[in-house]
C-alpha positions in Angstrom: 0.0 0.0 0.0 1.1 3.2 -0.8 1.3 6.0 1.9 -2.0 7.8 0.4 -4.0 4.3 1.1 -2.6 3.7 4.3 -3.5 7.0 5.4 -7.2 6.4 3.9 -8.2 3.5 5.4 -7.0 4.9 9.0 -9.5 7.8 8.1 -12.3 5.5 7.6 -12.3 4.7 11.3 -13.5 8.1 13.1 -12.7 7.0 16.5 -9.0 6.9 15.9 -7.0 10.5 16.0 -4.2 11.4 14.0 -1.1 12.2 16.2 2.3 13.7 14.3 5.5 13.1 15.4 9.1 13.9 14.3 10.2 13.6 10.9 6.9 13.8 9.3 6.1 10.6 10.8 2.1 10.0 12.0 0.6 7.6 14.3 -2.9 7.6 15.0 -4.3 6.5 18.5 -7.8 5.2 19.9 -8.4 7.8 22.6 -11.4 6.3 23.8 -9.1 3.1 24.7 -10.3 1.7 28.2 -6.7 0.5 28.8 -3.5 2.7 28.9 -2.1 1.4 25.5 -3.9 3.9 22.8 -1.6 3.6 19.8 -2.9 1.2 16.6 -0.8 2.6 14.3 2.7 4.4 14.8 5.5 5.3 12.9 4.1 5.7 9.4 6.5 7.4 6.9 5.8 8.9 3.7 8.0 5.6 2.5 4.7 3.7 3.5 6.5 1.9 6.2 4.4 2.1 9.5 3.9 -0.5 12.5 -0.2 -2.1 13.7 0.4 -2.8 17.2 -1.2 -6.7 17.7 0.3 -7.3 20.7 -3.8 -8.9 22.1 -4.1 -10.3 18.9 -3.0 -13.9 19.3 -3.2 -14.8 15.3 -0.1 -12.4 15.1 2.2 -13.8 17.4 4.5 -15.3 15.1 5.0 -12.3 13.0 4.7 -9.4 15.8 8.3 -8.0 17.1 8.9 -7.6 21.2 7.3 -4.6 21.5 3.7 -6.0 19.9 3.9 -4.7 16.3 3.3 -5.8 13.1 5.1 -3.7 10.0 2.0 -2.9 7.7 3.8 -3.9 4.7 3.2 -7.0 5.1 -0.5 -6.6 4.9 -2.9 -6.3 2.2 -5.4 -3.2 2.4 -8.4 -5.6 3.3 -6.4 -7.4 5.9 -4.9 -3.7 7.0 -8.5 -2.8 7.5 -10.0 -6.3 9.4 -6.5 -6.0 11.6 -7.5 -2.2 12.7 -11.0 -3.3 13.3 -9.7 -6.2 15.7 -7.0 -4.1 17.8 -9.7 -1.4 18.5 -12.2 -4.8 19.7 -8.7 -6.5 21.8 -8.5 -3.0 23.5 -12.0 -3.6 25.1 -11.4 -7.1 25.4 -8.0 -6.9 27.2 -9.7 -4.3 29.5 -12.2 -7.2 30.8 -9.5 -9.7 31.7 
């Protein structure tokens, strides 16, 4: 995915906020998180290069680094968007537990 659909498909989710950091780099974050983690997505570059943090996501656990992120290269635009949907839904499930 380029940078422009990466960018896009973040946008279709309204409850996520777009956060800029150095070196024109952009996460967004779930404020309404009940849990202290609030970053899905950090680190995305104009390069398309970006990390989907999965760390509740148990499907992912071969392929997530130490700190619970995916690089979202690796993903497809549909699977980008299913794997936003489901960190949003392991934020409220992790809060349960």
């Amino acid at each position: 995915m380029s940078y422009e659909e990466i960018i896009k498909v973040l946008e279709e989710f309204q409850e996520l906020k777009r956060k800029k950091r150095s070196q024109d780099r952009l996460d967004f974050e779930y404020t309404a998180s009940p849990i202290p983690k609030k970053n899905v997505v950090v680190e995305i570059a104009s390069t398309g290069n970006g990390y989907l943090f999965v760390k509740y996501l148990p499907e992912y656990a071969t392929q997530m680094d130490p700190r619970g992120y995916i690089n979202i290269k690796t993903l497809t635009r549909d699977e980008y968007r299913k794997a936003i949907q489901k960190v949003i839904q392991s934020f409220h499930q992790t809060s349960k537990t």
